[in-house]
C-alpha positions as CSV (number, residue, x, y, z in Angstrom):
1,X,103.8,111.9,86.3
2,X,102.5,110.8,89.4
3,X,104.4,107.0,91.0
4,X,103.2,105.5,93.9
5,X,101.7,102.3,95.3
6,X,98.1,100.8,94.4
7,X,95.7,102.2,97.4
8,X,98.0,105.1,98.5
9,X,96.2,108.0,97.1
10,X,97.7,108.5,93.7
11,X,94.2,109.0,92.0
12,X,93.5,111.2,94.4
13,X,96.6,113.6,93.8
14,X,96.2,113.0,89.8
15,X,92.4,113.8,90.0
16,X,93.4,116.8,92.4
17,X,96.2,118.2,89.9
18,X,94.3,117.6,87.1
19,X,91.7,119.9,88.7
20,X,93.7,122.5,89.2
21,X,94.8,123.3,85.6
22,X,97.8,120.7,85.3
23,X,97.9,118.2,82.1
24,X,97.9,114.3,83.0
25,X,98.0,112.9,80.1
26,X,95.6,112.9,76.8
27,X,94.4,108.8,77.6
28,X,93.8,108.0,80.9
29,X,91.6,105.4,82.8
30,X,88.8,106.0,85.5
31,X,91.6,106.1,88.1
32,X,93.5,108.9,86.1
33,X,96.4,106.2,84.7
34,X,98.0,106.9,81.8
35,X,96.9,104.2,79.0
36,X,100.3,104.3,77.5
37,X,102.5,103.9,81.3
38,X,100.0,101.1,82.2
39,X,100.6,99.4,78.6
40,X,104.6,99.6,79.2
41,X,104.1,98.4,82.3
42,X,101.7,95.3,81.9
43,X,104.2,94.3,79.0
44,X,107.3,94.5,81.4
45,X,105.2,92.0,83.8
46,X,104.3,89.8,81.1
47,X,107.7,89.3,80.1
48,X,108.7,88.7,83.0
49,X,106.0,86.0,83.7
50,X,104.1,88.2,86.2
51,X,101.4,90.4,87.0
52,X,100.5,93.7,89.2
53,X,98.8,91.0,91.5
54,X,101.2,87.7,91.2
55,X,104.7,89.1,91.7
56,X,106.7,85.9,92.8
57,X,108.6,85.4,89.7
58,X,110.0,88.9,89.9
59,X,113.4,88.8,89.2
60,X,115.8,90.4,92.0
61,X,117.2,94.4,91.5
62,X,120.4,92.9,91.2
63,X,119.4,90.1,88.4
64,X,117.3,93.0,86.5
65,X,120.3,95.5,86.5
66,X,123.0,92.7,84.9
67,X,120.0,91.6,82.6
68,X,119.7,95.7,81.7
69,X,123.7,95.7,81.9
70,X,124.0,92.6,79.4
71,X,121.3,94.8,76.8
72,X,122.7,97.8,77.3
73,X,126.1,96.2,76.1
74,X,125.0,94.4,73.2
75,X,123.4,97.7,72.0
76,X,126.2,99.7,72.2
């Protein structure tokens, strides 16, 4: 799995690896994402209210990790 930043060269090292023999993935777009990690993540946003692009209603670290605390607890 390859994480980074939109324009810092994580196509690149994806199309590079994939090149040279390493599996990324059976559904990926143009850019070498994985259909499923971009689905995941476009359905966190949404929840959220948000979008890659339009990130102001991102809730802070510290209000995500009680709101995964709280889950966490109620599935335990």
């Amino acid at each position: 799995m390859v994480l980074g930043m939109h324009r810092s060269g994580t196509s690149l090292l994806a199309s590079l690896l994939a090149d040279a023999g390493v599996f990324m993935g059976s559904k990926l777009t143009g850019n070498f994402e994985s259909v499923f990690f971009q689905s995941v993540n476009r359905e966190a946003l949404d929840f959220l209210g948000c979008s890659w692009a339009q990130l102001e209603g991102l809730p802070s670290p510290q209000e995500l990790e009680a709101g995964y605390r709280s889950l966490k607890d109620k599935m335990q």
